[in-house]
C-alpha positions in Angstrom: 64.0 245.2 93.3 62.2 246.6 96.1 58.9 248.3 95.7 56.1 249.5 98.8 52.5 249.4 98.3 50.2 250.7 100.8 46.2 249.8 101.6 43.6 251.3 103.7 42.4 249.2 106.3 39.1 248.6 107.5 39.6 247.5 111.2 36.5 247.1 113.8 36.2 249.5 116.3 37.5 246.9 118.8 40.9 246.7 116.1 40.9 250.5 116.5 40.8 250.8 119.8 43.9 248.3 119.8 45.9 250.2 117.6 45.3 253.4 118.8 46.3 251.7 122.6 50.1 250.8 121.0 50.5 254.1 119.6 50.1 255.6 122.4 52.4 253.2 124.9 54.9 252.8 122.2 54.9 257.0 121.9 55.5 256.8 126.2 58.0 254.0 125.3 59.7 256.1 122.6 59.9 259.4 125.1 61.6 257.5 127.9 64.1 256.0 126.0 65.1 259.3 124.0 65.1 260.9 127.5 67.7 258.2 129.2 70.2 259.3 126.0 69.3 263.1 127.1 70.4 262.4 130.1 73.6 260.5 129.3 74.5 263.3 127.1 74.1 265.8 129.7 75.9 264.4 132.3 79.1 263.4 130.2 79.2 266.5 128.3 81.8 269.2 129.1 81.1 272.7 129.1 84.2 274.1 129.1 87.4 273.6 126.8 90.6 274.2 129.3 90.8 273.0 133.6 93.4 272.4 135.6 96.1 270.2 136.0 94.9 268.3 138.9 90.6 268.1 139.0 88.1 266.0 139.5 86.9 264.2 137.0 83.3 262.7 137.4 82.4 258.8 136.4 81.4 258.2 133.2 78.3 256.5 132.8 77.5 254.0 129.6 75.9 255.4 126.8 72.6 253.8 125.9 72.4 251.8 122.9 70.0 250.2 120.2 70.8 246.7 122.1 71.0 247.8 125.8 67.8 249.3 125.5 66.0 246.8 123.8 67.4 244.3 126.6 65.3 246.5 128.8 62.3 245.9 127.3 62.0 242.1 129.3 61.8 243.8 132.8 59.7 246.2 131.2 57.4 243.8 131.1 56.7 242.6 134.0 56.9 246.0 135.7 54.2 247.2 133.4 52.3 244.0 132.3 50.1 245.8 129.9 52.9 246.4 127.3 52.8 242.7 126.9 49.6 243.4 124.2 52.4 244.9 122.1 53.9 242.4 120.1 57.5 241.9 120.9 59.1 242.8 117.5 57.2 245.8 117.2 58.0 247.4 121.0 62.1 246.8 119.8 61.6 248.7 117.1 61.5 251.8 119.0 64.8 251.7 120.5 66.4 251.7 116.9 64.2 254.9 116.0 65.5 256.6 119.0 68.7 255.5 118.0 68.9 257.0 114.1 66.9 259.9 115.5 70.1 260.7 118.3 72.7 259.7 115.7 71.4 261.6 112.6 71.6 264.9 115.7 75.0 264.1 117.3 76.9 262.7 113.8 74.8 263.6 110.9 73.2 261.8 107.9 74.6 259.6 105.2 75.9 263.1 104.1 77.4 264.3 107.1 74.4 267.2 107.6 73.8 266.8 110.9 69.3 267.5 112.0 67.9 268.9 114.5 67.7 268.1 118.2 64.9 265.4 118.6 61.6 266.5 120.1 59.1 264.2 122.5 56.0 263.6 120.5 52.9 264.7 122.2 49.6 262.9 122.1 48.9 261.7 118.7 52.1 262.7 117.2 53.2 258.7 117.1 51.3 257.3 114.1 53.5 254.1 112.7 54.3 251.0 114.3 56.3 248.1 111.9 56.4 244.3 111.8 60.0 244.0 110.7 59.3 240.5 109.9 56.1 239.0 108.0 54.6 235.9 107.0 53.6 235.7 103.3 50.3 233.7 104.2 49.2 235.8 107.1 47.6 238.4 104.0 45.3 236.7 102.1 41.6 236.8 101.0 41.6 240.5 101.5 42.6 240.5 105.2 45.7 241.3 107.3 46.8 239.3 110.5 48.4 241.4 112.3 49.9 239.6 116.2 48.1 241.4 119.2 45.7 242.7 117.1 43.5 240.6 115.0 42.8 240.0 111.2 42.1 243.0 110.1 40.2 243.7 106.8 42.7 245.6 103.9 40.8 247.5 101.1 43.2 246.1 97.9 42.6 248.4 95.1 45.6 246.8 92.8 46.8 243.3 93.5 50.8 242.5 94.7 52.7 241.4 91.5 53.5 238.1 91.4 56.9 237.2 92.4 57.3 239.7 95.3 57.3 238.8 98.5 56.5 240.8 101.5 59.5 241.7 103.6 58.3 244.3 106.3 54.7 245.7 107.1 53.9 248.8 108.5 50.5 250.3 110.1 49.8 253.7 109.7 47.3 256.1 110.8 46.4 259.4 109.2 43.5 261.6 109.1 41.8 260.1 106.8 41.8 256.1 108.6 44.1 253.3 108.8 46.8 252.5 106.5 49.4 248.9 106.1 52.0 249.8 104.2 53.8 246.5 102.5 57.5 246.5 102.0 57.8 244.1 98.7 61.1 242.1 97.3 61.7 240.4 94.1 65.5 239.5 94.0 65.0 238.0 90.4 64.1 241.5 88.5 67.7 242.3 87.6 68.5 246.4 87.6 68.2 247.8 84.8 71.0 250.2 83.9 70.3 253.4 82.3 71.5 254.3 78.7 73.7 256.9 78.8 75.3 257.4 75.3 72.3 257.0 73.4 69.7 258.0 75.5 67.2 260.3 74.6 68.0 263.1 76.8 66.0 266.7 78.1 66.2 269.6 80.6 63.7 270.7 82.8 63.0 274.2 84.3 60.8 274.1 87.1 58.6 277.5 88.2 55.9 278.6 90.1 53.9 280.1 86.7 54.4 276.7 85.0 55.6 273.5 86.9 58.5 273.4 84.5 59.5 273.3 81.2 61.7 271.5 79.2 64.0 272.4 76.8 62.2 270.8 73.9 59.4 273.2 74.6 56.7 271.4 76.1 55.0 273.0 79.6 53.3 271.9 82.3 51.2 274.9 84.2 51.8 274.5 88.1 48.1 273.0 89.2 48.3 275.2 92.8 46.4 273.4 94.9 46.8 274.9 97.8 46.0 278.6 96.6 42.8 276.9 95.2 41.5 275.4 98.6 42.7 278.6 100.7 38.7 279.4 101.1 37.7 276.3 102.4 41.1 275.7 104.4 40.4 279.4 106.3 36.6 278.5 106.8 37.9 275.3 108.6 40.8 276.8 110.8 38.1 279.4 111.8 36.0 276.3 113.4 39.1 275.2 115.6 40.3 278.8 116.8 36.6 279.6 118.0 36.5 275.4 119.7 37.1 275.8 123.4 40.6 273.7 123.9 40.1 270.9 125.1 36.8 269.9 123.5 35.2 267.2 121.9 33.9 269.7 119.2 37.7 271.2 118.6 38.7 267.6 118.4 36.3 267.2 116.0 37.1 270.7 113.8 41.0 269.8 114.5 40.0 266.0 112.4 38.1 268.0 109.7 40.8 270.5 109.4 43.1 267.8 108.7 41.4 266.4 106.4 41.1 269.2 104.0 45.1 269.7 104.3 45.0 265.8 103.3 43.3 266.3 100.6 45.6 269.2 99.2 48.6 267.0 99.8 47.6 263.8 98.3 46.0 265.6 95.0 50.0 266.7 94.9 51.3 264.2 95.4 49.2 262.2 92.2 50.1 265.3 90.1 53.8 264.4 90.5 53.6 260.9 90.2 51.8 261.6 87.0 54.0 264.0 85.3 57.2 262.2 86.6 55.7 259.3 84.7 55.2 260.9 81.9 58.7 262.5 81.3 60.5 259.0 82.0 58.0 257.4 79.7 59.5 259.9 77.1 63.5 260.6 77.9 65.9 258.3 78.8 68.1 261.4 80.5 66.7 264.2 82.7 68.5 266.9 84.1 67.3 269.0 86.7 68.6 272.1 88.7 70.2 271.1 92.3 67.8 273.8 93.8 67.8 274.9 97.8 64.6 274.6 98.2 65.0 275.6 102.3 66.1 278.1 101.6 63.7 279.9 99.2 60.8 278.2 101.6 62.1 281.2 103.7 61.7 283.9 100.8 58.4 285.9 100.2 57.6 283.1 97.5 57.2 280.6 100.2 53.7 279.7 100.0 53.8 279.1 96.2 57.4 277.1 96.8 55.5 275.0 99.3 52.9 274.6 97.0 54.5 273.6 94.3 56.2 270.7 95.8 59.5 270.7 93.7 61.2 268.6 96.8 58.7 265.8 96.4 58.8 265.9 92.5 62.4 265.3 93.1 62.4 262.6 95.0 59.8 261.0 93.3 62.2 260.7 89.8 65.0 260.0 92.1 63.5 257.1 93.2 62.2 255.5 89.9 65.9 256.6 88.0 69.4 256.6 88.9 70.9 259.7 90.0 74.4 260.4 88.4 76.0 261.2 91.5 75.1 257.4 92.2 77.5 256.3 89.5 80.3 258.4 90.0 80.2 256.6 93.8 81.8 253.8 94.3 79.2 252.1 95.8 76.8 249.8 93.9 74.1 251.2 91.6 70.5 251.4 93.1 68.0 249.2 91.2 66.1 251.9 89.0 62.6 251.2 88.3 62.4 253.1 85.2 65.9 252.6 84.1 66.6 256.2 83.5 69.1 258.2 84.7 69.1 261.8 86.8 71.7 264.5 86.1 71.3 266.7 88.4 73.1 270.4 87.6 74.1 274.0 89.6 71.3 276.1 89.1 73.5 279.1 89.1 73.0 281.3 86.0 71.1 279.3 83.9 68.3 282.0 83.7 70.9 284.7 82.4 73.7 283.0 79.9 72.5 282.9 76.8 71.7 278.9 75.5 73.2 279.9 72.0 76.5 282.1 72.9 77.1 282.2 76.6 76.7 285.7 76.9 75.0 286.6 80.4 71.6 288.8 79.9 70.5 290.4 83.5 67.2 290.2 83.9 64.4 291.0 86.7 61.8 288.2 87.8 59.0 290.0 86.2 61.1 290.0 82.8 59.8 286.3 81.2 61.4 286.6 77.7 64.9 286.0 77.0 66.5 288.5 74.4 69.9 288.8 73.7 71.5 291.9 72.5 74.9 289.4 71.5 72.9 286.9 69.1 69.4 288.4 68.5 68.2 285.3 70.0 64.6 285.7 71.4 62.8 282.8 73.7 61.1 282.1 76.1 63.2 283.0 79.7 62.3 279.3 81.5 62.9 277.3 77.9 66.2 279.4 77.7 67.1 278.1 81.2 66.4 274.3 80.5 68.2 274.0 77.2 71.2 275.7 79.4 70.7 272.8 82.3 70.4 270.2 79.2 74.1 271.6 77.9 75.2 271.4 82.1 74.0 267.9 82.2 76.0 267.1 78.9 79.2 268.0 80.3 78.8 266.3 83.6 77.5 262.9 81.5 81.1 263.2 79.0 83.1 263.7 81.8 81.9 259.7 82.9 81.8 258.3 79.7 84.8 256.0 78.7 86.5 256.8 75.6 85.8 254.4 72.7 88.3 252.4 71.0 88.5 251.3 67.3 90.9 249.9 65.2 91.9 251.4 61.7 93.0 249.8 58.7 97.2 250.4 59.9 96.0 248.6 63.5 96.6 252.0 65.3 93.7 251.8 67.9 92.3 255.5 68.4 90.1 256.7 71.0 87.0 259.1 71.0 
């Protein structure tokens, strides 16, 4: 099982100043290296999708790799003597972010959705540097040795569990201070598999009015976090747009402008760790709506979309359950924290058909009470919806179960 916990650090201002010195040549670093595969791609790209029989064709240059550019980092070096403060793990690490940032543009994800074009990050916009390889007794008595840099003092507000061992560390900085961020691995904690025929099993509606609903009829109001700091957020963007560019004091209205937007954010982020907690501490089976959440983040409701964060509660029960799309794969199952399982369902109609007799009740957005003319059956519009994408997520879980196999009393073997 692999598991991350991260700690604030408390490093001198010496430590700081250290950190805040390989950030910044590891951002230069990071640029040039993006730029030589800019480059290659330019000059071996074709424009044009018919010439001639007889043309010149130009010499192909090498495309840069993870390894050839990492093999550049020795004469690096010793033209620019000052990267030797970086420690040499943590300067080849940048050539394989380059590397999945190019590939995941050219070829596309795990998924084949291909990103966006890579950017240069500007000053500041380089904020992690990893130590892909860790000693277990370089942390202890509350203090982190990290090479090149010191031992720096870790705030640690829950102890590791024992058993784990510490894999990969990664330093962090935000608005709010310093961060290490522990990559942890107990290979002894066996997966647990998810109970699927037996499980206790529920659907979930999310909204913007409440956060969702299930279809047992419990709600959850959406906290809006954001719409409640909008008076202070404004107030503090004021203070940098009237900051000459280029201060000290924007500088400084820029940090506590950040801060504010951390704030939001990380309040968030507890409320969905929280109530994703809660419902796997309850069901055994959640299914959710496969929403496109882009694409309404374009709609007139994108501020409230933003703000209610349904792409981070997502990922959040993803990562403690197993998704069913996991086990339909023929790839090995993901260790699941929680041992529960994800079904996740097309959201398409589920606010219309009718959860007792299928027939489809057209209805506006303002419209929050299902009543149809079919069955007489009056609910609520979002409990109608989840019990709809708890009968979905039935389907889709029969459709993977094996048939069971009994003997009767003639030795006929039947099947369910």
């Amino acid at each position: 099982m692999r598991i991350a916990y991260q700690y604030k650090l408390r490093p001198t201002n010496e430590q700081a100043e250290k950190i805040d010195r390989t950030l910044d040549m590891l951002r230069c670093q990071y640029n040039y290296m993006l730029a030589e595969r800019f480059n290659w791609w330019e000059q071996n790209r074709c424009s044009i999708n018919a010439c001639p029989l007889i043309c010149h064709l130009p010499e192909l240059k090498d495309r840069p790799t993870r390894f050839s550019q990492q093999k550049s980092l020795t004469q690096l070096k010793v033209d620019r003597p000052w990267y030797k403060e970086i420690h040499s793990q943590v300067l080849q690490e940048v050539p394989k972010r380059v590397e999945l940032a190019f590939d995941r543009w050219l070829k596309g994800d795990v998924n084949g959705k291909r990103l966006g074009k890579p950017r240069f990050k500007g000053k500041g916009q380089y904020k992690t540097f990893t130590y892909p390889q860790f000693k277990q007794h370089h942390f202890v008595n509350n203090k982190v040795k990290l090479s090149k840099i010191g031992d720096v003092k870790v705030i640690v507000h829950r102890p590791i569990p024992d058993g784990f061992s510490i894999n990969t560390v990664s330093v962090t900085i935000k608005s709010n201070g310093y961060f290490v961020t522990f990559s942890l691995e107990d290979k002894s904690v066996p997966e647990i598999q998810p109970d699927i025929r037996g499980g206790k099993m529920v659907g979930i509606d999310v909204g913007l009015i409440d956060f969702f609903v299930t279809s047992d009829n419990e709600s959850v109001p959406a906290p809006k976090y954001l719409r409640k700091s909008e008076g202070k957020l404004k107030s503090a963007q004021r203070k940098v747009s009237r900051r000459k560019k280029g201060s000290k004091r924007r500088q400084k209205a820029i940090k506590q402008l950040a801060k504010k937007h951390r704030k939001v954010a990380d309040t968030r982020k507890d409320f969905h760790f929280k109530t994703a907690n809660n419902l796997l501490s309850k069901y055994d089976i959640i299914a959710v709506e496969k929403l496109n959440i882009k694409g309404m983040a374009k709609s007139r409701l994108a501020k409230s979309v933003h703000d209610a964060g349904w792409g981070q509660f997502n990922t959040i029960l993803t990562n403690k359950a197993v998704s069913l799309r996991d086990m339909k794969s023929a790839a090995p199952l993901k260790e699941a924290k929680a041992g529960q399982l994800i079904v996740e369902v097309k959201p398409h109609g589920t606010s219309v058909e009718c959860s007792r007799c299928g027939h489809k009740v057209t209805k506006t957005l303002a419209q929050r009470q299902h009543n149809c003319p079919n069955c007489n059956l009056s609910i609520g519009r979002d409990l109608n919806a989840a019990i709809n994408i708890k009968n979905r997520a039935k389907v889709l879980i029969e459709d993977l179960l094996p048939p069971i196999k009994f003997e009767t009393e003639k030795g006929t073997q039947l099947s369910l």
